[in-house]
C-alpha positions as CSV (number, residue, x, y, z in Angstrom):
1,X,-13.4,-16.7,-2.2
2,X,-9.8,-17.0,-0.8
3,X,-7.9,-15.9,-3.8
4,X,-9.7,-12.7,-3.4
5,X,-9.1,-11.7,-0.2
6,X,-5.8,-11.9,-0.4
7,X,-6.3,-10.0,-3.6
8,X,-8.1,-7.2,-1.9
9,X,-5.1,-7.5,1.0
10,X,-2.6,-7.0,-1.5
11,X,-3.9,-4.0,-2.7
12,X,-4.7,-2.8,1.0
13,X,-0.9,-3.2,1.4
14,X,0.4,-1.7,-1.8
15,X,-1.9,1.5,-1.1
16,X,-0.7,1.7,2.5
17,X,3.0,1.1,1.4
18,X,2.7,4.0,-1.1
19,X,1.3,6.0,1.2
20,X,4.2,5.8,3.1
21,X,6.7,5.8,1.0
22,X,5.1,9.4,-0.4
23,X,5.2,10.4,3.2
24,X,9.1,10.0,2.9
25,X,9.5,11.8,-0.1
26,X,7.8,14.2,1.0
27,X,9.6,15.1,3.7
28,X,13.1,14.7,1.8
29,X,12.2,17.6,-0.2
């Protein structure tokens, strides 16, 4: 149903943001 796509989206974006932010860490070091 609707509440769980934007479930699933949520957690599409989290993983994505986390990604990213990794990517940034990363490259601090």
């Amino acid at each position: 149903g609707q509440e769980f796509q934007e479930f699933l989206l949520t957690k599409l974006i989290n993983a994505e943001y986390a990604c990213y932010k990794a990517e940034k860490f990363a490259k601090l070091e």
